[in-house]
C-alpha positions in Angstrom: 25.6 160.0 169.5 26.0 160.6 165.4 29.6 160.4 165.6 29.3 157.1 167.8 27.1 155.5 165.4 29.7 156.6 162.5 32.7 155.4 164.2 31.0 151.8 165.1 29.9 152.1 160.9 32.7 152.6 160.0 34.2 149.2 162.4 31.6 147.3 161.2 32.5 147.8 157.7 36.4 147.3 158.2 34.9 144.5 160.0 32.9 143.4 156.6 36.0 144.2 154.5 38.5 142.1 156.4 36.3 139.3 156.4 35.7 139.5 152.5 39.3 139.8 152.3 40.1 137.4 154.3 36.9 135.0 152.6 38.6 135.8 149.2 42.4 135.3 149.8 41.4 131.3 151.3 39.8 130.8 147.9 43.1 131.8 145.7 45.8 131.8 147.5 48.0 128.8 147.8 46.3 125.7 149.4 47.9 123.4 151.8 49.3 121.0 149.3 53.2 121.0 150.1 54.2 118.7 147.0 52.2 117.2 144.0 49.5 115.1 144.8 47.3 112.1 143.0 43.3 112.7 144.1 40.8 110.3 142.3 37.6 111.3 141.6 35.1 108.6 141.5 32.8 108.3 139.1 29.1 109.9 140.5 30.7 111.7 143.1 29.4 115.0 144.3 31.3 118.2 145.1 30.3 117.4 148.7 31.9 114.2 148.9 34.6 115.5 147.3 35.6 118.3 149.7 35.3 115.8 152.6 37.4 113.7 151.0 40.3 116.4 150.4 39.9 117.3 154.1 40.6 113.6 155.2 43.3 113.7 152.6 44.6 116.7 154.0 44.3 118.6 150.8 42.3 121.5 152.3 41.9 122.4 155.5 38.0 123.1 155.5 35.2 120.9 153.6 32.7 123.2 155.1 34.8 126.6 154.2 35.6 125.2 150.2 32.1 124.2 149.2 30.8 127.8 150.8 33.3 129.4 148.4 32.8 127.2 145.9 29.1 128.2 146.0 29.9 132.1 145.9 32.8 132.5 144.0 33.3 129.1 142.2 31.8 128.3 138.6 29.0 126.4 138.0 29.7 123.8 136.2 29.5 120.0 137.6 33.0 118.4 138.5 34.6 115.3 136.3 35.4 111.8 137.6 38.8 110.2 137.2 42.7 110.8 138.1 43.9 114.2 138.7 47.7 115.2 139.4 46.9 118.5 142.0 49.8 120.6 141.8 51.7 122.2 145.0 50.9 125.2 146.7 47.5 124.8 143.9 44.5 126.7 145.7 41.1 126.1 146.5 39.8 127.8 143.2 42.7 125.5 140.7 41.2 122.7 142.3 37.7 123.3 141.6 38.4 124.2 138.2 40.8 121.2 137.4 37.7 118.8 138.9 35.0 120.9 136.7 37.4 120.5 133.4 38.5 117.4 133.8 42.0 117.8 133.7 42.6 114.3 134.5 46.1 112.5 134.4 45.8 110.7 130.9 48.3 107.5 130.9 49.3 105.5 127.6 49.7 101.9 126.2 51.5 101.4 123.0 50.4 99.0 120.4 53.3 98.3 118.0 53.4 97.7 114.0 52.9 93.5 114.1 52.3 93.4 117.2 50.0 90.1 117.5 46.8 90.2 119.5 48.2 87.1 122.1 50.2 90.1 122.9 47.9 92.7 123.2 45.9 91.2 125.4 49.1 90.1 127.7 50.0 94.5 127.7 46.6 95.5 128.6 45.9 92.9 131.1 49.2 93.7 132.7 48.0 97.8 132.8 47.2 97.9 136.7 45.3 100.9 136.1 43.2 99.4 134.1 39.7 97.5 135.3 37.4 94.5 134.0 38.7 91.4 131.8 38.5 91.2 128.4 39.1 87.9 125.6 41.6 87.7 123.7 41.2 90.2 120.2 40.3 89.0 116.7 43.5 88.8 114.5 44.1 91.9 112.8 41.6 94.2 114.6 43.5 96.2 116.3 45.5 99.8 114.8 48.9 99.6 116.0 49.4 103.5 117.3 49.9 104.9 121.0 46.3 105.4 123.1 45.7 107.1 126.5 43.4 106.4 129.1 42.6 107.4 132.6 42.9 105.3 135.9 39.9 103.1 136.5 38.9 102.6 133.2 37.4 99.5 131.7 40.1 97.1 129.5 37.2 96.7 127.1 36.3 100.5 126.8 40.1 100.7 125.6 40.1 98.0 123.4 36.9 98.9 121.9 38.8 102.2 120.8 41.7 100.4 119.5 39.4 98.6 117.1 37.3 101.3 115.9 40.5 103.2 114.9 41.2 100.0 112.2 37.7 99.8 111.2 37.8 103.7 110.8 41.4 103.3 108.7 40.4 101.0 106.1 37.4 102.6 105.6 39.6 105.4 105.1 42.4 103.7 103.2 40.3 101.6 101.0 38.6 103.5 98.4 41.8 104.8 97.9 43.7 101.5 96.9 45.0 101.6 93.3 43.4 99.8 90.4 44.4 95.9 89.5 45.4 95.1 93.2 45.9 91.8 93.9 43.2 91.5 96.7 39.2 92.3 96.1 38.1 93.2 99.5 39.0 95.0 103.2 39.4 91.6 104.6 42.2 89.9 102.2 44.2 93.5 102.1 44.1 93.4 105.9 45.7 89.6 105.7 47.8 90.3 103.2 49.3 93.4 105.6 49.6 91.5 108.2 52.0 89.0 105.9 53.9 92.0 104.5 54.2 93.4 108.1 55.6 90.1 109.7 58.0 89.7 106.2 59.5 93.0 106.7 60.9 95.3 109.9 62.7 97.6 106.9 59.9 100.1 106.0 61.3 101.3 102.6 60.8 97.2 102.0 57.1 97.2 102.8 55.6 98.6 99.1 58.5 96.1 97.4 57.3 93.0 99.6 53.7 93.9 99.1 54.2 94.2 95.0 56.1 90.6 95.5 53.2 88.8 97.5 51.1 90.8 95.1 52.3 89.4 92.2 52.3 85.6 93.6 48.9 85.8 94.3 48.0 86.7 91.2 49.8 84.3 89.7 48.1 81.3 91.8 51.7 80.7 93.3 52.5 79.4 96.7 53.2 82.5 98.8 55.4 80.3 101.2 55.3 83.2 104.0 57.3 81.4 107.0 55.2 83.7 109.5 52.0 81.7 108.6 53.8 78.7 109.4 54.4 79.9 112.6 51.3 81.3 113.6 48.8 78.7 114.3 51.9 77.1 116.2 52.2 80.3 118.6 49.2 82.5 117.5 52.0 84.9 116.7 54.3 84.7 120.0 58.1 83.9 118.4 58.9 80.3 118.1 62.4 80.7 119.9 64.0 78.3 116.9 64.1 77.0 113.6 61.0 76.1 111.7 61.1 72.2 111.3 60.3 70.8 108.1 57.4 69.0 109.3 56.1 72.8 110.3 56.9 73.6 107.0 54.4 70.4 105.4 51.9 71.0 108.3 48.3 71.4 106.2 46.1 73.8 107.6 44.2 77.0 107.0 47.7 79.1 107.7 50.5 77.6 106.3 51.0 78.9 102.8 53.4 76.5 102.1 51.5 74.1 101.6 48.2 75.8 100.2 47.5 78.2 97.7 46.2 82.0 98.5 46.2 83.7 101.8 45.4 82.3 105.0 41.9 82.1 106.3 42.6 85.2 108.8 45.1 87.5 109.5 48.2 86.8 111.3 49.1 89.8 113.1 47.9 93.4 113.8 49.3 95.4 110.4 50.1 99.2 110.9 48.8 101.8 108.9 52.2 101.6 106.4 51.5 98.0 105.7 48.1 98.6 104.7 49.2 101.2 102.3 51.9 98.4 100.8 49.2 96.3 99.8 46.6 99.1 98.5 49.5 100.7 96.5 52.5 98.2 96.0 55.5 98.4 94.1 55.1 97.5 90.5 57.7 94.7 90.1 58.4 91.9 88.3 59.8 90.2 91.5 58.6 87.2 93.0 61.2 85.6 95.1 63.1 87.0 98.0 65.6 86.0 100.9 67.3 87.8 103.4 70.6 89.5 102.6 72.2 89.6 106.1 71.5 93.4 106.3 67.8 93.2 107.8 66.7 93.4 104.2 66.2 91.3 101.6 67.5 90.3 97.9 64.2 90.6 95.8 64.8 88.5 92.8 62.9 88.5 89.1 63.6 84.3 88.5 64.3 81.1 90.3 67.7 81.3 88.9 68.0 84.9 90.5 67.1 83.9 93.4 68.6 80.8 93.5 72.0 82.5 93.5 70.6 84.9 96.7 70.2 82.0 98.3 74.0 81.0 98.2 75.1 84.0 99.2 72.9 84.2 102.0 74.0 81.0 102.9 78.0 81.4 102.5 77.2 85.2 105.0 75.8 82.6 107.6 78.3 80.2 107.0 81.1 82.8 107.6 79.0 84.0 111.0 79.3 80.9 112.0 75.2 80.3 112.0 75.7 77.2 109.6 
């Protein structure tokens, strides 16, 4: 009878220790996810409606046998919302801990130097993943630079970001400008930038520019910037032609051709290396430049100078066969 009762205790705990093996192993080993798979997590879901989900999906075989490993040999922690990439063959313990870090798939919009905020707006409503409507930006409000976000998420929650990192930059940048700049506050630096970033796609231009516009502003000159005359015709979108010279005699609060000091608002998004130009600019004596057929420009000290830039810019476009 004793060695009965030791035989069946020692089946019933083979019994136990094939079942825990076999409990264990369906919690880490390899799930039935044959090749890489998108799962969205909804915001103010619950691990519950999560595991049913993944068994419609097909992503585990059990909702009833994950969430009773989950609750013995899972963490603790509640699981994330958003767009995760599960990975194949992952198993039932990856998954839980992907949800419960939030190892979501981040995606990216890029916001480039002058890029104007017509623009922006036209990129990040075209961002299917993205949700909700938003107006179009304030001139010059936006940090050109590369941000992610997850599927789902709100247009303005990513726009909002894109703002704070130019209001957090100039509050950086400015108490570092130099001494006897030509502007007196964050706002005429930041449109001033924006003219030095429309002027100029050479960067080892931008602190020479800057030290130029600089030094007409000081001087109470005309800054004659042809991409203010263009802006309140396209709010920044190219104009696709030549500027006509009734654009060029338009009066308004842009055109600074035909009024002195900078416009009333910026005329583009400036990047970070613009912003520097203007709180650091070249010292020059410069004040006239025109392009020199290189992507460049021929800076120029006297009308005289620059005069004779002017022929020879013409005479290159002449030869081009642009004249």
């Amino acid at each position: 009878m004793r060695k009965t009762a030791l035989i069946l205790g020692a089946v019933a705990a083979l019994l136990v220790a094939i079942g825990g093996i076999w409990f264990a192993s369906g919690w880490w080993s390899s799930a039935v996810i044959e090749e890489e798979t998108a799962f969205i997590v909804p915001s103010g879901s619950t691990l519950t409606s999560v595991a049913k989900r993944m068994e419609e999906e097909g992503v585990i075989g059990s909702a009833d046998a994950f969430l009773l490993r989950a609750k013995i040999l899972g963490g603790s922690d509640p699981i994330q919302a958003g767009e995760f990439l599960l990975p194949a063959g992952a198993s039932q313990a990856q998954l839980l801990g992907m949800f419960q870090s939030g190892d979501v798939i981040r995606r990216f919009v890029t916001i480039p130097e002058g890029m104007p905020s017509i623009l922006v707006w036209e990129r990040l409503m075209a961002q299917d993943h993205l949700t909700g409507d938003i107006p179009v930006p304030q001139e010059g409000s936006i940090l050109p630079d590369t941000y992610d976000f997850e599927r789902g998420e709100d247009r303005a929650d990513v726009l909002a970001r894109m703002q704070a990192a130019m209001q957090n930059y100039l509050a950086e940048a400015w108490p570092k400008r130099k001494d006897d700049i030509a502007v007196d506050n964050i706002r005429d630096a930041l449109i001033l930038a924006s003219i030095v970033e429309k002027e100029t796609g050479v960067a080892r231009e931008r602190r020479m520019v800057a030290g130029l516009y600089s030094n007409r502003l000081k001087d109470g000159m005309l800054l004659q910037a042809d991409p203010t005359i263009i802006y309140p015709i396209t709010k920044g979108k190219p104009l696709g032609r030549r500027i006509r010279q009734s654009e060029i005699a338009a009066v308004n609060d842009y055109n600074t051709y035909s009024m002195v000091g900078l416009p009333k608002g910026p005329i583009t998004n400036p990047g970070r290396e613009s912003i520097a130009a203007v709180l650091d600019p070249e010292a020059t004596e410069a004040r006239y430049m025109v392009a020199d057929g290189t992507g460049g420009h021929a800076f120029a000290e006297t009308l005289a100078e620059h005069n004779a830039n002017v022929e020879k810019w013409f005479a290159l476009r002449r030869e081009r066969g642009e004249m």
